[in-house]
MARBA-119160 format. One record per residue (C-alpha): z, x, y; residue number from 1; residue in one letter. Coordinates in pm, 1 decimal. Layout:
<rec><zz>Z</zz><xx>X</xx><yy>Y</yy><pos>NUM</pos><code>a</code></rec>
...
***
This chain:
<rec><zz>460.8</zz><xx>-760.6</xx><yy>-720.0</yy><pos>1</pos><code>x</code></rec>
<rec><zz>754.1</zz><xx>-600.6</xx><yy>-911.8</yy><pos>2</pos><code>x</code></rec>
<rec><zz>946.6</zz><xx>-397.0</xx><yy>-701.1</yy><pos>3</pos><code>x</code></rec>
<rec><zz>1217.4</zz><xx>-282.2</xx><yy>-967.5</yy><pos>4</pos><code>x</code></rec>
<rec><zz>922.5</zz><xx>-118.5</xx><yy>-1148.2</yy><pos>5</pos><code>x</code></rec>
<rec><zz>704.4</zz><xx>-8.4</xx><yy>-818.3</yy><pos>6</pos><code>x</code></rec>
<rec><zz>354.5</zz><xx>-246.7</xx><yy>-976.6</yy><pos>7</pos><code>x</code></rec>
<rec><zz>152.1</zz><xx>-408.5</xx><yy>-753.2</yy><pos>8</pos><code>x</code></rec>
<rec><zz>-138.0</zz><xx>-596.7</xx><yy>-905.6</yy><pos>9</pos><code>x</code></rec>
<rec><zz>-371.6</zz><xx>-846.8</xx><yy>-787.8</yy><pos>10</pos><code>x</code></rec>
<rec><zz>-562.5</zz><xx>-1113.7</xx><yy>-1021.7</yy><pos>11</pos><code>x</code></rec>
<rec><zz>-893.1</zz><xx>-1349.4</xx><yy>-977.5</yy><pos>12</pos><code>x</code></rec>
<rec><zz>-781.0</zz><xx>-1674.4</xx><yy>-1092.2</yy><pos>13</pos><code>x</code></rec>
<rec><zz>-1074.1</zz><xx>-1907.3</xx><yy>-1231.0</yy><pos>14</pos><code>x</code></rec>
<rec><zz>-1120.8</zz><xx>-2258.0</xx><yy>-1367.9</yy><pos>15</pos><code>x</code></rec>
<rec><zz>-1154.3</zz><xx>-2209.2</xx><yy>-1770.8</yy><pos>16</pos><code>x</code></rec>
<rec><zz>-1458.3</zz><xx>-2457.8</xx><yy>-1899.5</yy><pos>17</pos><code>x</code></rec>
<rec><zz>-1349.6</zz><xx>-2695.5</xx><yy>-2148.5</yy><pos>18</pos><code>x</code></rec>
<rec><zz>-1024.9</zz><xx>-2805.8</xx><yy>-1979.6</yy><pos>19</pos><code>x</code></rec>
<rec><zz>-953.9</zz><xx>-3240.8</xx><yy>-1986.4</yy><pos>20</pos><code>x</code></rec>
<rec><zz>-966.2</zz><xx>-3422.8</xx><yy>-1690.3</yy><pos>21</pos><code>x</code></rec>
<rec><zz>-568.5</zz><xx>-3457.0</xx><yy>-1658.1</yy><pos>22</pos><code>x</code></rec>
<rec><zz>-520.5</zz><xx>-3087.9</xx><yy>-1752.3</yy><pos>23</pos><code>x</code></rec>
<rec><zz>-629.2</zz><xx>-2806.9</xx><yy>-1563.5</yy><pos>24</pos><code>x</code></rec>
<rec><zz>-673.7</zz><xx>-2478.1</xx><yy>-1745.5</yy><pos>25</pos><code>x</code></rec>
<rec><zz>-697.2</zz><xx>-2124.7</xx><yy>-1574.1</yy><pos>26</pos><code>x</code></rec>
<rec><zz>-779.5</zz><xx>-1785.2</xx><yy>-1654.9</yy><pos>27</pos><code>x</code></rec>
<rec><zz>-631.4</zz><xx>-1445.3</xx><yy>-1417.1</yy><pos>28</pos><code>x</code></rec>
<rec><zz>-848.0</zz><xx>-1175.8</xx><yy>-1469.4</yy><pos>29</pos><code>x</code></rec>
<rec><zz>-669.3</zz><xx>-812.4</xx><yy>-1350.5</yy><pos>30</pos><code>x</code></rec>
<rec><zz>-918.2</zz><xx>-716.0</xx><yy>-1050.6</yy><pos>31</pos><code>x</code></rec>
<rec><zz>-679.3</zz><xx>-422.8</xx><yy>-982.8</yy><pos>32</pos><code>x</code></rec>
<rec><zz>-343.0</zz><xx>-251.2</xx><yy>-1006.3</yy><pos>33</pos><code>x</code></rec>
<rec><zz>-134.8</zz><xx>16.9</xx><yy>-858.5</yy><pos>34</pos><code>x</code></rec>
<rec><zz>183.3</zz><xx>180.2</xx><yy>-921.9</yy><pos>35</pos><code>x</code></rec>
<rec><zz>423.3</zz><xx>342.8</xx><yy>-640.7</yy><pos>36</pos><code>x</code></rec>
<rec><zz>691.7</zz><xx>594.1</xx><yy>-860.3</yy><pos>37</pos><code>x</code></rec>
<rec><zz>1000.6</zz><xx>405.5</xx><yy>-792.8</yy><pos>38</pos><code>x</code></rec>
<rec><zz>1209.8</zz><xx>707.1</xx><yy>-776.0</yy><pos>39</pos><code>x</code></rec>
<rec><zz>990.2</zz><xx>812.5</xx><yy>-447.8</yy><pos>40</pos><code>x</code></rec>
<rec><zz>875.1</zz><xx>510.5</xx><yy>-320.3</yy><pos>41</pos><code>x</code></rec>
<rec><zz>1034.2</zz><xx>164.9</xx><yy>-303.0</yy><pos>42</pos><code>x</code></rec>
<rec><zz>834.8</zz><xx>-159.9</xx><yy>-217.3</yy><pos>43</pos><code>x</code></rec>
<rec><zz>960.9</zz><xx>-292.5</xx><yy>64.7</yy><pos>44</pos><code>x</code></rec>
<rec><zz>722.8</zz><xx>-595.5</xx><yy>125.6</yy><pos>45</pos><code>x</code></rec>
<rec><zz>397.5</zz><xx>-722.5</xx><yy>35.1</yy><pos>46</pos><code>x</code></rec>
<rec><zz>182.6</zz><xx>-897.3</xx><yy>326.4</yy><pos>47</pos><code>x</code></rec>
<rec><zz>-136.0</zz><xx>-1091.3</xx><yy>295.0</yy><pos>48</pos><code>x</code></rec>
<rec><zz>-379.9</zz><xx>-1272.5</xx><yy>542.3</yy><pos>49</pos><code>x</code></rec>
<rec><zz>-290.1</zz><xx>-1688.5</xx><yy>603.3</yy><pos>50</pos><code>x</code></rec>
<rec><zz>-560.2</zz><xx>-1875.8</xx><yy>372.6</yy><pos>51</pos><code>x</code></rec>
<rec><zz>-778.7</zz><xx>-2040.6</xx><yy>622.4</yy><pos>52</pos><code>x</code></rec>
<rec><zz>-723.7</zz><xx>-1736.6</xx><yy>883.2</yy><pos>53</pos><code>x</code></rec>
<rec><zz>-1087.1</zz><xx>-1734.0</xx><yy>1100.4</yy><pos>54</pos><code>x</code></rec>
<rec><zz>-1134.7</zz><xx>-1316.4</xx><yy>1091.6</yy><pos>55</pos><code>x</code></rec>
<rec><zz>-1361.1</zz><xx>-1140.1</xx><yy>1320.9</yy><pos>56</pos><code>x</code></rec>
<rec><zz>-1588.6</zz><xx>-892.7</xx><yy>1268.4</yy><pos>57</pos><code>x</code></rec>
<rec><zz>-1666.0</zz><xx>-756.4</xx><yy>1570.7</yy><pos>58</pos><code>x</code></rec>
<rec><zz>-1972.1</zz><xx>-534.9</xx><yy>1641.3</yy><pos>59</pos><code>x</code></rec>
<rec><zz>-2012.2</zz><xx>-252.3</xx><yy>1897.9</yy><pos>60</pos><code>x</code></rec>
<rec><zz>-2396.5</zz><xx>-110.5</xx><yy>2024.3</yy><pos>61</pos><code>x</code></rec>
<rec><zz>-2469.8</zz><xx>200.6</xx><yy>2013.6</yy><pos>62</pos><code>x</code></rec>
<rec><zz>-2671.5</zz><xx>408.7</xx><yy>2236.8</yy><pos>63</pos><code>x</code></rec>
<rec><zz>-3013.0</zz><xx>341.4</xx><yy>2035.5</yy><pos>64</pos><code>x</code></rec>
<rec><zz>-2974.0</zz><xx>-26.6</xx><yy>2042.6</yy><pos>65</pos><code>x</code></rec>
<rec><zz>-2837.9</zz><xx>-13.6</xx><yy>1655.1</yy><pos>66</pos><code>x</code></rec>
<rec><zz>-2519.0</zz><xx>-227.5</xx><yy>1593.3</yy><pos>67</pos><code>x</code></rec>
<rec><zz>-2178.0</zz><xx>-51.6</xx><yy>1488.4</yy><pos>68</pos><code>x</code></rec>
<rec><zz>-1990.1</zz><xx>-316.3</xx><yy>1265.5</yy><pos>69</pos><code>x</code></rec>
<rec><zz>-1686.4</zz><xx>-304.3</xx><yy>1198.7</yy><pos>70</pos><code>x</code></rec>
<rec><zz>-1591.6</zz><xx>-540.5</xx><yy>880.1</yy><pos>71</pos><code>x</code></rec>
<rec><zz>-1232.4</zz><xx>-664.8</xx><yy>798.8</yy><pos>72</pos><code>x</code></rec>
<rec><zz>-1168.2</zz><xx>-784.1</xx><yy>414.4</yy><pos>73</pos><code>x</code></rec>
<rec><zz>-1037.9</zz><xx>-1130.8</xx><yy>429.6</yy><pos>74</pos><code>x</code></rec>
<rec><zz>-865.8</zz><xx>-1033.5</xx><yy>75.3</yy><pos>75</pos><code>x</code></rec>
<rec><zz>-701.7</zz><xx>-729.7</xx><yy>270.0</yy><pos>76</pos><code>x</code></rec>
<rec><zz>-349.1</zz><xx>-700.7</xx><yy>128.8</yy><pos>77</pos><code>x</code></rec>
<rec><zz>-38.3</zz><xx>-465.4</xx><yy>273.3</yy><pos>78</pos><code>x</code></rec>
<rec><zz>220.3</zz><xx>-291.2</xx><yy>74.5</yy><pos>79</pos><code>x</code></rec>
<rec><zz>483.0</zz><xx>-140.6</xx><yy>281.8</yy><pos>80</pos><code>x</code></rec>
<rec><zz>711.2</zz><xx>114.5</xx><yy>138.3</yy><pos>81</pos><code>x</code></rec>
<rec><zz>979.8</zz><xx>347.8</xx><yy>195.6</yy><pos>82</pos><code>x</code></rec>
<rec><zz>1083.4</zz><xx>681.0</xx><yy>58.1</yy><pos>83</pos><code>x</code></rec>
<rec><zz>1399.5</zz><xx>756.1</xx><yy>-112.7</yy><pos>84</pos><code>x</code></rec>
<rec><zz>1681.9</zz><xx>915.4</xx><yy>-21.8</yy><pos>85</pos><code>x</code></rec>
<rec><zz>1600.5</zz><xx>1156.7</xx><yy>-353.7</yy><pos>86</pos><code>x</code></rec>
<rec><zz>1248.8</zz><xx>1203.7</xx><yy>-209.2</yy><pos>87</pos><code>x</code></rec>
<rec><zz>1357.6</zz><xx>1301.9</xx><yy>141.4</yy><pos>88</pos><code>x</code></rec>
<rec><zz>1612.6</zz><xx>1553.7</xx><yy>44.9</yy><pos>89</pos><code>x</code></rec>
<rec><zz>1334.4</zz><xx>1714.8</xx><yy>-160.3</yy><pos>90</pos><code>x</code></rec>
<rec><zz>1116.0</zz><xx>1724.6</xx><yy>84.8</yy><pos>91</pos><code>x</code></rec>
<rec><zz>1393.0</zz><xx>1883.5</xx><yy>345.9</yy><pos>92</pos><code>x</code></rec>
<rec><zz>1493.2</zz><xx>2122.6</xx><yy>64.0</yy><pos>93</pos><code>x</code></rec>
<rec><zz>1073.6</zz><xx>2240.4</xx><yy>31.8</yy><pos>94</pos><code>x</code></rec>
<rec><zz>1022.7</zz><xx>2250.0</xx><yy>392.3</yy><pos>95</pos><code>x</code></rec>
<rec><zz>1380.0</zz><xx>2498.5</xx><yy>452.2</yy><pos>96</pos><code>x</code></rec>
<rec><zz>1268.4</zz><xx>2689.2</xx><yy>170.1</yy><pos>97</pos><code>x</code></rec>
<rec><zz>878.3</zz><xx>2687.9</xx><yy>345.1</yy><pos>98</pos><code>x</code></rec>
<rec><zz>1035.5</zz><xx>2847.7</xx><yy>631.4</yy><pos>99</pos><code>x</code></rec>
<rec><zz>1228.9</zz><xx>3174.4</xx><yy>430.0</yy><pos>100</pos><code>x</code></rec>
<rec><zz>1624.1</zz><xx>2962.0</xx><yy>411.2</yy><pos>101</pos><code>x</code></rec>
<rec><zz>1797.0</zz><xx>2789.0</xx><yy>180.0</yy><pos>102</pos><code>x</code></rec>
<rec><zz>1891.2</zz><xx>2414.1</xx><yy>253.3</yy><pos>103</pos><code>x</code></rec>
<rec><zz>2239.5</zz><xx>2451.4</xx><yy>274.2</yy><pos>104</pos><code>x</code></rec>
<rec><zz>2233.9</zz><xx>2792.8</xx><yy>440.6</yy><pos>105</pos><code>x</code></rec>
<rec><zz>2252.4</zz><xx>2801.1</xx><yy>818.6</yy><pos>106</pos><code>x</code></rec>
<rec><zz>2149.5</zz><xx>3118.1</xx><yy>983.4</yy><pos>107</pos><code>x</code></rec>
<rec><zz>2267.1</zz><xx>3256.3</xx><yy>1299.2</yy><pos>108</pos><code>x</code></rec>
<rec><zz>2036.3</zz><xx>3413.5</xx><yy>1549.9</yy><pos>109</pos><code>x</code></rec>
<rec><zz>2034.9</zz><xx>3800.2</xx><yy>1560.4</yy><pos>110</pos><code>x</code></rec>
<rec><zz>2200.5</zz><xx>3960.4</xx><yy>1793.7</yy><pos>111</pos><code>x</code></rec>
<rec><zz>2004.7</zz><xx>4186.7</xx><yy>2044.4</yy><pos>112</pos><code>x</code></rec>
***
């Protein structure tokens, strides 16, 4: 994770044949990557499941005796983020200007 830059990759780290017995050599392979824009997002944390964690995957039957399953990734990761400030003030400018206004203009109700 570098949250300065908004990357988020994850890697499949493997044994490389050939290593000695007192060395241990390793190769990461990218298995995938994703950017968040840092000037709309920032990364605010990164969670992951406990290695070891037992995970359920529970199953549900349905009215014609079939099973519903319902599986959970064990390699399930979580990025949280937040917007920015810039990103939220754009998005309040768009929506005034959605509804006929200008951001900074505040109308008064007509008069009857």
């Amino acid at each position: 994770v570098d949250k300065s830059m908004g990357k988020f990759r994850t890697v499949n780290v493997l044994p490389e044949e050939g290593g000695g017995s007192s060395s241990v050599i390793a190769r990461a392979t990218t298995v995938g990557e994703t950017t968040f824009n840092p000037s709309t997002e920032k990364i605010v944390n990164v969670v992951y499941p406990q290695r070891g964690e037992v995970i359920q995957s529970p199953a549900s039957i349905l009215g014609d005796d079939s099973l519903l399953l319902k599986y959970l990734n064990p390699h399930l990761a979580v990025v949280v983020t937040v917007a920015t400030d810039e990103l939220m003030a754009d998005v309040g400018n768009n929506f005034y200007k959605a509804l006929g206004g200008d951001a900074g203009e505040v109308k008064k109700p007509k008069k009857k």
